[in-house]
C-alpha positions in Angstrom: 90.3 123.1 87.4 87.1 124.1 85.9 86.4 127.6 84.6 86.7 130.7 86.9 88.3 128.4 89.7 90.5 129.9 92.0 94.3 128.5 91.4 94.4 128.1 95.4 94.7 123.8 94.2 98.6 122.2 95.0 98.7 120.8 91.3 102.0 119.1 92.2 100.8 117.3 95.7 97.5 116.2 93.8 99.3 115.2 91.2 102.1 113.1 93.0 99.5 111.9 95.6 98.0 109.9 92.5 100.4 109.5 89.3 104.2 109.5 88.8 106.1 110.0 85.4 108.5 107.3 84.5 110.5 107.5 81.5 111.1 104.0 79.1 114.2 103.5 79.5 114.3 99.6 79.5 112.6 97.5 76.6 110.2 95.9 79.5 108.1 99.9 79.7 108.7 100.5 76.6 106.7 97.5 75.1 104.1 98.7 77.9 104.0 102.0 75.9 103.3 100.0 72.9 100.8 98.0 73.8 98.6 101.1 75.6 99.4 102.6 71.7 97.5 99.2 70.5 94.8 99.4 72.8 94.0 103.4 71.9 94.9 103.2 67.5 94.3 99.8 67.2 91.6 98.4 69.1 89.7 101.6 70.4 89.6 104.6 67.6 90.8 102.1 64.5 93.3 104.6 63.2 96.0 101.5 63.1 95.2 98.2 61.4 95.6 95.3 64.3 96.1 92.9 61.8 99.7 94.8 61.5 100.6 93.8 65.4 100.0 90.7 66.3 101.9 91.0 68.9 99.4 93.4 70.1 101.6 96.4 70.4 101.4 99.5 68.3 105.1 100.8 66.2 105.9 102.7 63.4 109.3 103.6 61.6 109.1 106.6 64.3 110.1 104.7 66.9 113.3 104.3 66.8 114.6 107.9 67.0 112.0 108.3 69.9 111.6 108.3 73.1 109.2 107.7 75.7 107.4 108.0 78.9 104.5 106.6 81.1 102.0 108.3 83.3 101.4 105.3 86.3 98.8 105.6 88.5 100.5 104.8 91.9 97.8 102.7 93.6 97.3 100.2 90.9 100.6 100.5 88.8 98.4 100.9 85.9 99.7 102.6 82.9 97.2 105.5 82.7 99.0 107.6 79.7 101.9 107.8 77.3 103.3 109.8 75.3 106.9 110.3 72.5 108.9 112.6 71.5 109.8 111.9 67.6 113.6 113.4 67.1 115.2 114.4 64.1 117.7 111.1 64.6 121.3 111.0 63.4 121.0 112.8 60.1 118.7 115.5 61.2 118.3 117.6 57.6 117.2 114.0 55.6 114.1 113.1 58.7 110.8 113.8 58.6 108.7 114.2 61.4 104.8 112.9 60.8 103.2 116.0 60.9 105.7 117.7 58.3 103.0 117.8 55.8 100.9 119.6 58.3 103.4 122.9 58.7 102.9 124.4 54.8 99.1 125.1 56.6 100.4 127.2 59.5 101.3 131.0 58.8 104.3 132.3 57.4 105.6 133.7 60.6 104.9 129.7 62.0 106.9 128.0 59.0 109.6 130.9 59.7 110.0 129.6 63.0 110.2 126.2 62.1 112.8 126.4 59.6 114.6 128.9 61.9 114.9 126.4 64.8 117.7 123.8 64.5 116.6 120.7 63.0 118.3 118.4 65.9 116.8 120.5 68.7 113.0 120.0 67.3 111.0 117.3 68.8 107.2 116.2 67.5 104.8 115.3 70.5 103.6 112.5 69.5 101.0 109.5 70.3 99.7 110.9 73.8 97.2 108.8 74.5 95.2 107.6 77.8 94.0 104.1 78.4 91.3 102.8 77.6 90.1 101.2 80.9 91.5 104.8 82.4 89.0 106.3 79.9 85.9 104.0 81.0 86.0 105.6 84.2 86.3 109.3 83.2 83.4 108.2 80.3 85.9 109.5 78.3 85.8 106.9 75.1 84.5 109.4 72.5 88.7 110.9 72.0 91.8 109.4 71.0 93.6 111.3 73.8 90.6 111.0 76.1 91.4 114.4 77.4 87.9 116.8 77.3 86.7 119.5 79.2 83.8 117.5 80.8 86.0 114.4 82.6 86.0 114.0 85.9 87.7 110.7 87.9 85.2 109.4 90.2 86.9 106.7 92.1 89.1 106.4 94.8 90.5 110.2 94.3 86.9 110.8 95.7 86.2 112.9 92.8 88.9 114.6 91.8 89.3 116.1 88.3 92.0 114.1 86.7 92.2 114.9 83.3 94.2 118.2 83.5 96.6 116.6 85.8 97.3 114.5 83.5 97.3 116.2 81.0 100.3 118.6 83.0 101.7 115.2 83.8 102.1 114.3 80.1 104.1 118.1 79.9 106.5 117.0 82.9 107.7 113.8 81.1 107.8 115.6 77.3 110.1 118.2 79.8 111.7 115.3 81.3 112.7 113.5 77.6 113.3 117.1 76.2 116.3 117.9 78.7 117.7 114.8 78.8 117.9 114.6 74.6 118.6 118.3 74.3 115.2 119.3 73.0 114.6 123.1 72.7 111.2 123.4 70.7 108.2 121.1 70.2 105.9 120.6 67.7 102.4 118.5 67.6 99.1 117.9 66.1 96.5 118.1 68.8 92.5 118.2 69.1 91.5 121.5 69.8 89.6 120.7 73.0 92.6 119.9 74.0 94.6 122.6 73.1 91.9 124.8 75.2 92.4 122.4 78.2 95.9 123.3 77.8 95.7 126.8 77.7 92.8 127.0 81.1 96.0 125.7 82.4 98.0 128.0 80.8 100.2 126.0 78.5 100.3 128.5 75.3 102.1 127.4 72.2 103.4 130.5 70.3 101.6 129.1 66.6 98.7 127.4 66.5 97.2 126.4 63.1 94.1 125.7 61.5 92.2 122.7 62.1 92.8 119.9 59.6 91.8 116.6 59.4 94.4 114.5 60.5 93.7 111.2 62.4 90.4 113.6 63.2 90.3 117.1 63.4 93.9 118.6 64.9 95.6 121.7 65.0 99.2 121.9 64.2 101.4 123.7 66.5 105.1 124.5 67.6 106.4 126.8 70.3 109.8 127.1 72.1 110.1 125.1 75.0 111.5 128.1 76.9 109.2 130.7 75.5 106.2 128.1 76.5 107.8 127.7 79.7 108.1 131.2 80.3 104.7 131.9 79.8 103.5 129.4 82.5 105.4 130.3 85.1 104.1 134.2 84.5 100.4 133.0 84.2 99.9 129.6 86.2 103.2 129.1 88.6 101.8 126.6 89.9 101.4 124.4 86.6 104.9 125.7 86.3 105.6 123.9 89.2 104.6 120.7 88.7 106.0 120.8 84.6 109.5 121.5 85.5 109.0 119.9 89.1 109.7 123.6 90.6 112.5 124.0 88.3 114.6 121.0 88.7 113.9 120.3 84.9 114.8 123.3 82.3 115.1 123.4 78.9 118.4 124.8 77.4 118.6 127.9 75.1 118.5 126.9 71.4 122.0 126.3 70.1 123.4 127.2 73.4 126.1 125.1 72.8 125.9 123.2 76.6 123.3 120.9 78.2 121.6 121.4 81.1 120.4 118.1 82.1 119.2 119.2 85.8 119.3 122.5 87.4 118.7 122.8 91.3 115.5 125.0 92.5 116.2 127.7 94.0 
């Protein structure tokens, strides 16, 4: 979806035609989360020690009030991207997430809406990351997420750019976990190229920070997943579309005091 392109794409059939989410909801795709984690911190970009897994897959204290999810690329079952959703656990006021320390740099109106947002309803975006044999084929080895403006997938999607649907994919399972666990605003640290990859696609968050140098240079940032959601559908329906998979998935009102897991399309 490069620059000035018309959004005349199917971003859901191209997507599905290639990838599928699946959640990790047995230890067996879990541990294949973890070890794409160890491949990307450990091995690739050195962020993790490897020395500290030898069982070659990447944890942290984090993990267990997290969840996660795959992106699988159909024709080879490969895991091609993952991603977690860090949750405020069982005593929600005493956890951290791992980018607290990055919110005192946002603006006041950002730490506002932070501390306005209840604490069990927050989620941290966390370790999205693509693989690194995914990543050799994109030429994509120079960025921990191995998301830039400049990838294409040159293989047997006969060219197809990848990366953004991906990318969108990553957004349908953070949707996916979000519903399921009751998850009304997110928060991450995320390279800025991309953030602006994000919003060509017109995923917005409401507060964006400066860039700091966390694991590399990141911008901290934390929306509503309604507002966020909102603001697709009005500028990209289409991404829309494919996020909330034409609104079967939708994120409750903060402190609505219900759940809605699943909600039929119209």
């Amino acid at each position: 979806m490069p620059t000035g392109q018309q959004h005349n794409e199917n971003v859901s059939a191209i997507f599905n035609s290639v990838f599928h989410v699946e959640l990790a909801t047995s230890p067996e795709v879990v541990n294949e989360v973890f070890e794409v984690r160890y491949q990307v911190y450990c091995v690739d970009r050195h962020f993790e020690d490897p020395d500290c897994f030898l069982d070659k897959r990447e944890h942290d204290e984090y993990d267990e009030r997290s969840v996660h999810a795959l992106i699988r690329h159909k024709k080879t079952g490969d895991s091609v991207a993952t991603v977690r959703l860090v949750m405020a656990g069982d005593n929600p006021e005493q956890a951290d997430f791992p980018m607290e320390g990055c919110i005192k740099h946002m603006s006041r109106a950002a730490q506002q809406a932070v501390a306005n947002a209840p604490r069990n309803e927050i989620a941290e975006i966390s370790r999205m990351a693509v693989s690194r044999e995914f990543r050799r084929r994109l030429n994509e080895e120079q960025t921990v997420s191995g998301i830039s403006e400049t990838a294409y997938y040159c293989d047997s999607e006969k060219g197809k750019r990848a990366m953004p649907y991906i990318s969108l994919g990553l957004f349908a399972a953070i949707l996916q976990m979000s519903v399921k666990h009751g998850i009304t605003h997110w928060m991450a640290v995320m390279e800025p190229a991309q953030l602006r990859l994000l919003k060509r696609c017109g995923v917005e968050f409401d507060h964006v920070g400066p860039i700091l140098e966390y694991h590399g240079r990141r911008r901290p940032a934390f929306t509503s997943a309604t507002k966020l959601l909102d603001g697709i559908k009005k500028r990209r329906p289409d991404v829309w579309a494919l996020i909330t998979d034409s609104g079967r998935y939708l994120p409750e009102q903060p402190s609505s005091g219900h759940t809605i897991n699943e909600v039929q399309a119209a």
